[in-house]
VEXTI-316242 format. One line per 4 residues: their letters; for each residue x, y, z of C-alpha. Coordinates in steps of 0.001 Angstrom, whole numbers. Example, Ala and Ser with C-alpha at 12.3 -4.5 7.8 and 13.67 -1.06 7.14 Angstrom:
2
AS) 12300 -4500 7800 | 13670 -1060 7140
This chain:
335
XXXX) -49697 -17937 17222 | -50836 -21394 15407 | -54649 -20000 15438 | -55721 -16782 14676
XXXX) -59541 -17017 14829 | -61760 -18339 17800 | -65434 -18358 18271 | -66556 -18624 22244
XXXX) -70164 -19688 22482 | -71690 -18293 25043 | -69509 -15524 25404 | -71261 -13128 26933
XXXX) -71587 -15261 29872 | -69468 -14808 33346 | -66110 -16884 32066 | -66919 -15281 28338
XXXX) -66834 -11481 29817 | -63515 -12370 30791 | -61701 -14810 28574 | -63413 -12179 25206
XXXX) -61155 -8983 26527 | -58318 -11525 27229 | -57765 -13253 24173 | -58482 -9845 22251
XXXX) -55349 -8323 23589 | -53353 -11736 23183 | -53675 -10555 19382 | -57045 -13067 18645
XXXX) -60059 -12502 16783 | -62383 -13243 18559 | -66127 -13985 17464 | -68592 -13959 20606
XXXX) -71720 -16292 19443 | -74603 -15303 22465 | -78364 -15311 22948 | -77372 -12537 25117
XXXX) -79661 -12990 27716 | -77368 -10618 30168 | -76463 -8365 27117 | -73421 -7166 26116
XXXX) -72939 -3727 27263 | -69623 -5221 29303 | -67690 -6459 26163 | -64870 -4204 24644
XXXX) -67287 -3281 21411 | -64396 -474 20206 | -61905 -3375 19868 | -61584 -3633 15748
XXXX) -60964 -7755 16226 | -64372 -7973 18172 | -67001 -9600 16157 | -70404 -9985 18412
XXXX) -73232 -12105 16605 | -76603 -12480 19090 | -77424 -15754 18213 | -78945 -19241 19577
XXXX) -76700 -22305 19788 | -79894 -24135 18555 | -80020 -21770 14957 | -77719 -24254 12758
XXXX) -78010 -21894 9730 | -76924 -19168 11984 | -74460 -20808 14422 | -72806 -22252 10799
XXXX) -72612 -18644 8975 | -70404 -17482 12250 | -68261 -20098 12274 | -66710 -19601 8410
XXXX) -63078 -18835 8750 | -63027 -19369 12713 | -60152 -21855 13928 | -61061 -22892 17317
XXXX) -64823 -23016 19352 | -64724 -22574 23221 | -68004 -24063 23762 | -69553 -21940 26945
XXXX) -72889 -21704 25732 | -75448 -23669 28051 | -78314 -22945 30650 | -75805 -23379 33609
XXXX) -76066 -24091 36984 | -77982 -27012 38883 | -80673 -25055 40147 | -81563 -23931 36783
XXXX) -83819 -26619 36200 | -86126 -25470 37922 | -87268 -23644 34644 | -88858 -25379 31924
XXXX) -86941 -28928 31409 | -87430 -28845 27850 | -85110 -24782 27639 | -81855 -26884 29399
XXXX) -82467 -30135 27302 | -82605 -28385 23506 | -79607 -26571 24455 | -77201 -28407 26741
XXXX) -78252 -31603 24891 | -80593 -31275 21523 | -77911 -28540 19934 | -74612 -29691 20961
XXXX) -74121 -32453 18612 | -75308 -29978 15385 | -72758 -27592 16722 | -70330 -30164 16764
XXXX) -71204 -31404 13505 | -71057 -27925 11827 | -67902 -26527 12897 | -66219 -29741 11536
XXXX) -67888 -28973 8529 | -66737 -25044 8560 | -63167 -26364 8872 | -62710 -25557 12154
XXXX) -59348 -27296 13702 | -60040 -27332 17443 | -63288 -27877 19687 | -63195 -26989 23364
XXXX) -65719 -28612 25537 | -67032 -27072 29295 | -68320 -29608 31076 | -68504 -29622 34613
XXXX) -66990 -31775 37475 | -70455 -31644 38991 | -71017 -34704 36613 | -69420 -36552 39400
XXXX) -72482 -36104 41963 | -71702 -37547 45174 | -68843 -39608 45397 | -67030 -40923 48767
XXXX) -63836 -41175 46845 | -61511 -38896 48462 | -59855 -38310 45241 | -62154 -38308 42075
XXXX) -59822 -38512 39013 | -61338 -38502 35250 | -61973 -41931 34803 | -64601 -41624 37996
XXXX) -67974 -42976 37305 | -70464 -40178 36172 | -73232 -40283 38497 | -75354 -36981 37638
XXXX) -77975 -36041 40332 | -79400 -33103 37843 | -80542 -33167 34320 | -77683 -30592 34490
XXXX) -74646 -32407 35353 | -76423 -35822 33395 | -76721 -33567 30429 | -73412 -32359 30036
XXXX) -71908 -35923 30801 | -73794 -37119 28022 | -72132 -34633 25523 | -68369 -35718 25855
XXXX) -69084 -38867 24167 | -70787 -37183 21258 | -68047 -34794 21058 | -65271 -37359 20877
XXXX) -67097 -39061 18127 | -66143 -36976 15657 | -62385 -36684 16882 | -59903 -36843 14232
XXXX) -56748 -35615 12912 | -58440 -32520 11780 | -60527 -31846 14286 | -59139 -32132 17913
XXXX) -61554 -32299 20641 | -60902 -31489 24180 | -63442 -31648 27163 | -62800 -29867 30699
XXXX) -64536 -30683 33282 | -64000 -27181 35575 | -64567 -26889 39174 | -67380 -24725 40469
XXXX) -65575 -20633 39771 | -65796 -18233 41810 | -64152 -14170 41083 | -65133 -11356 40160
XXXX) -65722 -10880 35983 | -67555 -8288 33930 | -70631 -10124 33601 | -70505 -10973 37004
XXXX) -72475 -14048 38737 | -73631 -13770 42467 | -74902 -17578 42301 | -71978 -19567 42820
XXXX) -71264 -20803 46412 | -67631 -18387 46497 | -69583 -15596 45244 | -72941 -16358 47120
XXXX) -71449 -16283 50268 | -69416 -13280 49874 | -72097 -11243 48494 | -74065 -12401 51722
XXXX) -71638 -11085 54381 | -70974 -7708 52776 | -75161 -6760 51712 | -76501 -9650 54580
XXXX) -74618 -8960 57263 | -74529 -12460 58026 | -73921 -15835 55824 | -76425 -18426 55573
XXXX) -75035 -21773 54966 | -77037 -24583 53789 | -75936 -27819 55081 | -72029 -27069 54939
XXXX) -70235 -30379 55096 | -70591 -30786 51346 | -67031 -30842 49732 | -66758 -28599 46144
XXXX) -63759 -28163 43968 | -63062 -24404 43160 | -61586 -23047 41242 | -60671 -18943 40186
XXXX) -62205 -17514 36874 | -58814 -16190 35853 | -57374 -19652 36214 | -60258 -21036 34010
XXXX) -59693 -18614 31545 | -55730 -18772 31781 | -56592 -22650 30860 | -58653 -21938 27754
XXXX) -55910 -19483 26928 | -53173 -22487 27093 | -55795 -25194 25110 | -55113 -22166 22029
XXXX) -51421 -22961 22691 | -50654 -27113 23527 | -49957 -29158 20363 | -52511 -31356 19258
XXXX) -50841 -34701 20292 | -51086 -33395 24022 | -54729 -33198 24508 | -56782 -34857 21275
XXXX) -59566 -36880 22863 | -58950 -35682 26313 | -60365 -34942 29382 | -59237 -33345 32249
XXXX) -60556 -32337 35500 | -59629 -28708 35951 | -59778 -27737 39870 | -57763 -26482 42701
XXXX) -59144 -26110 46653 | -61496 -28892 47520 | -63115 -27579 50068 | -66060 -27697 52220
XXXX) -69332 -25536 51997 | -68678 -24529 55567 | -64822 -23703 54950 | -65509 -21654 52394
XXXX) -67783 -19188 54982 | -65581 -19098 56762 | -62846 -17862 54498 | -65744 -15485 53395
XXXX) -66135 -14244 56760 | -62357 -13872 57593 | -61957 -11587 54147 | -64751 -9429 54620
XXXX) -64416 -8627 57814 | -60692 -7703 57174 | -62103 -5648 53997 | -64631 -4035 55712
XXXX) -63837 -3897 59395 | -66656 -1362 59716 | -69029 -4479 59360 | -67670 -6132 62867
XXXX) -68834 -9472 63465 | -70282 -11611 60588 | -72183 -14241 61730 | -72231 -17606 60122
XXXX) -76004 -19162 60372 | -75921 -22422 59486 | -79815 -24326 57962 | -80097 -27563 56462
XXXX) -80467 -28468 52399 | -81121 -31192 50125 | -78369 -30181 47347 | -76228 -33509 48858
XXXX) -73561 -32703 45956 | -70411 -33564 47245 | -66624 -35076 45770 | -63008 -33960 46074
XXXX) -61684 -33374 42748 | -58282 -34672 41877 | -56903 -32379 38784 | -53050 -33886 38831
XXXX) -53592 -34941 35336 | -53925 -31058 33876 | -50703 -30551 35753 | -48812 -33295 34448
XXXX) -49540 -33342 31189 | -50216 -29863 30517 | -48054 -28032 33355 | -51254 -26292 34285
XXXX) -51321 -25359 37854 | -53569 -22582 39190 | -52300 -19161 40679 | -55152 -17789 42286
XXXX) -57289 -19126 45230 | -60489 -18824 47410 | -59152 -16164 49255 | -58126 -14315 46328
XXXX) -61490 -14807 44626 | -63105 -13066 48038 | -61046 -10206 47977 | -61588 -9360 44107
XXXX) -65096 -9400 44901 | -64797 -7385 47892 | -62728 -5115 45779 | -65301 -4654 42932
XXXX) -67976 -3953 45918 | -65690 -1026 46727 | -65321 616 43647 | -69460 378 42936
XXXX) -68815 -2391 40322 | -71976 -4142 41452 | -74843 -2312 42764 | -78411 -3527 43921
XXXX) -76103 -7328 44109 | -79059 -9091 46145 | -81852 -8198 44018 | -80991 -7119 40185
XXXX) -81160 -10552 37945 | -78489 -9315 36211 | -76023 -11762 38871 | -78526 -14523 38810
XXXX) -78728 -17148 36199 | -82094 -18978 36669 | -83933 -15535 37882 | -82842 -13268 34666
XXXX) -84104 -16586 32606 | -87233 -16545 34817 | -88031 -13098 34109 | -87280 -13284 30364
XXX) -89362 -16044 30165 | -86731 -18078 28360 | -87782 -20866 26148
């Protein structure tokens, strides 16, 4: 094991809840650096090499104090999802944009060896390319997606020999994980035809990448692994099944009713949107230089959820914020 010590930002968060138990019984320390606004009841709090520090990204003096001794950041921390503009503008742009460049800047400074960018493919927008590779224009249709474009380039400016930066730009996930998220289109759906009885799709031709949240973390594992000369000042797409909206129901559908053949029928309602987002995700670049290739699909995504439903993993999963990004930041009043 070249590094010993990693610090996820934002690791209390749906791919932290996973990739934190993970990594700890790989042999990592890990440090989990959250604002905790889902807590952190989920994390494994007995593990010795566990070190949980409720902070904000945007707290420099803070954010530097955790990151003493720590090898590699996996930067998660960020008010994610499209939709979650629709809070106050000025929340999303101090911390996907304002901080990122201090945090940067400070775990250079703390000697840390390796920085580990999420962005998103939704920086793509809308593209009629029927294969978007990484040197696809970015055309953001969200301060989201615009904002986390904008970050690569100040992440790769302080690149060096030192300091190797990497930036992913992940497909939309979809699973189930501890700190589990119900507002992803995978996880949206299937939520809907188990508690809904039926699954509302809006508009439905849109293509998305997916992409499992074991795969994603399975990646972050492997960027703790490559050597240096395979991935400084990189960026790489990180998808598998581009699919559409509507093909993704119907997978839903399929599952669920297969799961939970009690339920009969699941009807498939279909209503229009104005979320146009829409590209086709070519990740053959991960695979060839890497030899990353993802193991688990759609399908299997569907039936861990349906699984966790089962076994009472995820109760009152239409209404508790707990699943929902923008409505838990809503109802702290997040600023």
């Amino acid at each position: 094991m070249r590094f010993k010590n990693v610090l996820i930002t934002g690791g209390a968060g749906y791919v932290g809840s996973l990739l934190t138990p993970q990594l700890l019984d790989l042999g990592y320390k890990v440090t989990v650096y959250d604002i905790m606004y889902f807590g952190d009841e989920f994390l494994p709090k007995a593990n010795p090499n566990l070190k949980i520090v409720k902070g904000d990204i945007r707290d420099v003096a803070k954010l530097s104090g955790a990151l003493k001794g720590i090898d590699v950041v996996i930067n998660l921390s960020c008010i994610s999802n499209d939709a979650s503009f629709e809070l106050d503008e000025k929340l999303s742009t101090t911390i996907n944009l304002d901080a990122f460049e201090p945090m940067v800047i400070a775990a250079k400074k703390a000697g840390v060896k390796r920085f580990i960018y999420a962005s998103s493919s939704s920086v793509y927008g809308v593209s009629e390319s029927p294969d978007v590779t990484e040197d696809h224009p970015l055309v953001p249709l969200t301060l989201y997606n615009k904002y986390k474009g904008m970050c690569e380039p100040l992440l790769f400016k302080h690149q060096s020999r030192d300091f190797v930066c990497i930036v992913i730009r992940p497909a939309t996930l979809c699973g189930y994980a501890p700190r589990q998220r119900l507002d992803l289109s995978v996880n949206i759906l299937t939520n809907h035809a188990i508690n809904a009885s039926k699954i509302t799709v809006f508009g439905g031709s849109q293509k998305r990448p997916n992409l499992h949240i074991q795969d994603m973390c399975d990646l972050y594992q492997l960027l703790l692994e490559v050597p240096d000369e395979k991935i400084a000042g990189e960026t790489f797409n990180a998808g598998f099944q581009n699919l559409s909206i509507m093909e993704i129901a119907q997978i839903a559908k399929r599952v669920v009713q297969e799961e939970f053949p009690e339920k009969g029928d699941i009807p498939i309602v279909t209503t229009p949107t104005d979320d146009i987002r829409s590209y086709h995700v070519n990740s053959d670049k991960i695979r060839r230089n890497l030899g990353f290739g993802p193991k688990h699909n759609v399908e299997d995504a569907v039936r861990d959820l349906c699984k966790a439903f089962k076994a009472g993993k995820l109760p009152k999963s239409m209404d508790d914020t707990f699943y929902f990004n923008v409505r838990r930041l809503k109802e702290l009043k997040a600023a």
